[in-house]
C-alpha positions as CSV (number, residue, x, y, z in Angstrom):
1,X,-110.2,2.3,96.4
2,X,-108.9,1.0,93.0
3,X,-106.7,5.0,92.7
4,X,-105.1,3.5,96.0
5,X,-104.4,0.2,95.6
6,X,-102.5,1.1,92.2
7,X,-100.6,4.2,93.5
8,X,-102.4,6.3,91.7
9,X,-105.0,9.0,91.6
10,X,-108.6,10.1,90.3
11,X,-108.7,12.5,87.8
12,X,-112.0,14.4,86.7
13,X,-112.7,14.1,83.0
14,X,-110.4,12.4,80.9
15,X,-108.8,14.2,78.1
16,X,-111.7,14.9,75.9
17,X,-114.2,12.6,77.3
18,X,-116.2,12.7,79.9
19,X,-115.0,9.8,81.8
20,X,-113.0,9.6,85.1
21,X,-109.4,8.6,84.6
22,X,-106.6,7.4,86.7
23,X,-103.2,9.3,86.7
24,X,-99.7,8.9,88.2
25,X,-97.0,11.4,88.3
26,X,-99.3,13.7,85.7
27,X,-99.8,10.6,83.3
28,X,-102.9,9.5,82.8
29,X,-102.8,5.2,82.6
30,X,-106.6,4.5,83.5
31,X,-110.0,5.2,82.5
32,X,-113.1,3.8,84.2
33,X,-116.9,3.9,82.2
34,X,-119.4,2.0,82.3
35,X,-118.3,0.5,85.9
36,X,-115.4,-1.2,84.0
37,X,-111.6,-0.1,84.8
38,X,-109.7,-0.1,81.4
39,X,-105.5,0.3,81.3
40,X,-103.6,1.8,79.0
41,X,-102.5,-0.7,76.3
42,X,-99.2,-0.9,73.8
43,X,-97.1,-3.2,72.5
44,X,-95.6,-4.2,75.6
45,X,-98.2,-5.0,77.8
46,X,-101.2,-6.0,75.2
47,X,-101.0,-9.7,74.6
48,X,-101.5,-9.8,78.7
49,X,-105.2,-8.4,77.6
50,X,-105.8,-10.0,74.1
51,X,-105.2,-13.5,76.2
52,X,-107.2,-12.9,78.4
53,X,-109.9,-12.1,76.1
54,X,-110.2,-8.5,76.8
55,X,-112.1,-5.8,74.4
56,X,-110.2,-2.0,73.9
57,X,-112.3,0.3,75.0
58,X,-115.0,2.5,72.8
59,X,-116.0,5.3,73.8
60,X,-118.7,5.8,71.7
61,X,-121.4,3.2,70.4
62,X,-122.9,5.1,67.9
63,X,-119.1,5.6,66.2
64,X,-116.2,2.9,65.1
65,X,-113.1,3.0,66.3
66,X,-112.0,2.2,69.8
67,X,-108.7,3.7,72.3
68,X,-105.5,2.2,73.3
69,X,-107.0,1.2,77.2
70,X,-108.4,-2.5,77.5
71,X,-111.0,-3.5,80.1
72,X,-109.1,-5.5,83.2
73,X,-110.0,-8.6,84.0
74,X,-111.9,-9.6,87.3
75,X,-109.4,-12.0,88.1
76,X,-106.7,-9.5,88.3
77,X,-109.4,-6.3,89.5
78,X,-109.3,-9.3,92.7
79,X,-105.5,-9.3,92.9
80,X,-103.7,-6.4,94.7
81,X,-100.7,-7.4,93.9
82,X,-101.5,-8.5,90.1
83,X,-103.7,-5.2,89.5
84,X,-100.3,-3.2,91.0
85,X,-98.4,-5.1,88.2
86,X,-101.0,-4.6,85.4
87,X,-101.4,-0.5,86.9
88,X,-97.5,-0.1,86.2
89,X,-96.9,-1.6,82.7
90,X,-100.1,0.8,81.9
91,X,-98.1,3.8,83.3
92,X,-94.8,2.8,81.7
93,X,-96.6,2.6,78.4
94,X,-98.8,6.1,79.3
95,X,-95.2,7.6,80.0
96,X,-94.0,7.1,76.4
97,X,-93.1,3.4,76.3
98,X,-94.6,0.6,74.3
């Protein structure tokens, strides 16, 4: 549901994890563990998250360090049309911008 709301699709096992992901045009944007969607973040879109109060993603608890995707909040997870909006600045950064 979420794959088509965005435009995008599910992909099985993200890069080296083992965690669906979400990709468009062969770019993978999304990542969904835990039954929590996280976005690709940069320096474009991240403040969006950071206000929002949202935690980067860490893949593994026993480790430090955490990934470039932020968890989405429920507010905009609600919102077609704010989730399509949040989707694409996550692909424009996933495709090489910031």
């Amino acid at each position: 549901m979420i794959a088509a709301r965005i435009g995008g699709a599910f992909k099985k096992g993200f890069e080296a994890l083992e965690q669906p992901g979400l990709a468009s045009g062969g770019v993978f944007f999304g990542i969904i563990a835990r039954d929590t969607l996280y976005l690709k973040v940069g320096d474009s879109n991240r403040a969006d998250y950071t206000r929002a109060g949202m935690k980067a993603f860490t893949p593994y608890a026993d480790r430090s360090g955490s990934m470039k995707y932020y968890a989405v909040p429920l507010e905009i997870l609600e919102s077609p049309i704010d989730l399509a909006v949040w989707a694409g600045k996550a692909i424009a950064v996933a495709s090489g911008g910031t």
